[in-house]
N, C-alpha and C positions, 0 to 999 in steps of 0.2 A: 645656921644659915638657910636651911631647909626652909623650917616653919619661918623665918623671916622674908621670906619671900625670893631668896636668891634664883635665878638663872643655871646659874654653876656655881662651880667652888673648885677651887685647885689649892695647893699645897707647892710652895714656891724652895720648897728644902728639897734637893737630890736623895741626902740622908734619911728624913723622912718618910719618903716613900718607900721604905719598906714592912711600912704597917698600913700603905695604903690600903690595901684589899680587905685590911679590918673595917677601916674609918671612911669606906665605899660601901661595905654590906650595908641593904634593905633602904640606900638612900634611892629618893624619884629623879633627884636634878644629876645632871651628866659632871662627873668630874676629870677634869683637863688634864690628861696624868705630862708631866713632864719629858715623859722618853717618849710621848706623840708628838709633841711638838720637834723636838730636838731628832728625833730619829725621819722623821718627814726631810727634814732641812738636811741631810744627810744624806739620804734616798735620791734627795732634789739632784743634788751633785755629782751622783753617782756613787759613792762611796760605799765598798762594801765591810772594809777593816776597818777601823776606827782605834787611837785609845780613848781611854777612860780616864782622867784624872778625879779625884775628890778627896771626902774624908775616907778614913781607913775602913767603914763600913762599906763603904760605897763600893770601893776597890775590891775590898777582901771579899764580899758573899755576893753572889749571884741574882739578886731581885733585879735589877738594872738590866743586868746584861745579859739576862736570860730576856726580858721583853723586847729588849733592842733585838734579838735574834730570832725570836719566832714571832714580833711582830715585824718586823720590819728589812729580815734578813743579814741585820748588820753582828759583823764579829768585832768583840771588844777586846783590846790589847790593855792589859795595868802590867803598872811597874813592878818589879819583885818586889821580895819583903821589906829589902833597905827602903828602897825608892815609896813605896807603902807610907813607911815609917817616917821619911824624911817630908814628903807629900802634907801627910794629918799632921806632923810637929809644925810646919811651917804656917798649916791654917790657922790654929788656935794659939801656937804661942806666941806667933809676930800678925799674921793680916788680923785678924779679929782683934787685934791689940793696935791697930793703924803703924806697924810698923813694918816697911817695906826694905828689906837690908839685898843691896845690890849683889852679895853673897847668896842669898835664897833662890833670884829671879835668877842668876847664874843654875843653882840645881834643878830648877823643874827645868828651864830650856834643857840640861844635860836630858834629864830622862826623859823629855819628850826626843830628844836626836833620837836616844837610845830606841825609841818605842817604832822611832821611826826607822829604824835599820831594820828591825823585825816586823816591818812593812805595815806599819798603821799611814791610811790615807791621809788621816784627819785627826783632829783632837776632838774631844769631848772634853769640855772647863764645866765639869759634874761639881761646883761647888761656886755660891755663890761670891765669895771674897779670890777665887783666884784671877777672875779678869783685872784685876787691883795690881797683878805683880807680872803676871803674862798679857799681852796682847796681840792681835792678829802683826802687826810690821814685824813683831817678834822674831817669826816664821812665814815670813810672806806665801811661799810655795807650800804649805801644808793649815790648808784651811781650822780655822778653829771655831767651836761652836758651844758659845755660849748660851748656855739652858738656860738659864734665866732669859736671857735677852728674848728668845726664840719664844718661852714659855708665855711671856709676858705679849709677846706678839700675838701669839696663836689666843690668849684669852680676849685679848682687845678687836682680834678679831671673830672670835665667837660673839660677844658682846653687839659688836655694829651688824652680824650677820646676816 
């Protein structure tokens, strides 16, 4: 993308980015990391706890939610192990497969209540197929913020800049 002339380059996978700081080394063009975008948007609102939904990578190791907190001061809440587990089976073996089972969209709302009794302001939808089963009327009173959306925003705005 470099030597093609690109502007930027961003990486539209939550999961992904956890080799960003590989596939950033010794590049000239600026790349859009995903928890800039989303963590700004979050900032914007005030919000200082937040959870974290995604794949099981996402949730389980720290690249994420360690930049959301020392850039941006934001604390991430993820589901325990079940909820982990129930979360990553629900991406890949039903939305990535277009099936949306009114049993599923029932468990992440649980574990977002749940996230939310242990005081998360807001969501993070850290995975691009869960606005597909979750959406904001969902949860009217507990913002959610879709990284893609936001991602895609903040590059279109670099872009017209």
């Amino acid at each position: 993308l470099e030597r093609g002339g690109s502007d930027a380059y961003l990486c539209v996978s939550n999961t992904l980015h956890r080799v960003a700081e590989t596939f950033t080394q010794g590049r000239s063009i600026p790349f859009l990391h995903i928890v800039d975008a989303t963590g700004a948007a979050i900032r914007a609102r005030g919000l200082q706890r937040v959870a974290l939904l995604g794949t099981k990578p996402v949730m389980a190791t720290d690249y994420l939610q360690r930049r959301y907190a020392e850039h941006y001061g934001i604390e991430t809440l993820v589901p325990d192990a079940q909820g982990q587990d129930d979360v990553d089976r629900i991406i890949f073996d039903e939305l990535c497969r277009g099936r949306f089972l009114p049993e599923s969209k029932a468990r992440y709302l649980a574990i977002v209540d749940e996230l939310a009794s242990r005081g998360a302001e807001g969501v993070i939808l850290g995975c691009t197929e869960i606005p597909l089963l979750i959406q904001q009327p969902d949860r009217p009173a507990l913002p959610f913020f879709d990284t893609v959306e936001l991602h895609v925003e903040a590059a279109v705005a670099f872009a017209l800049g």
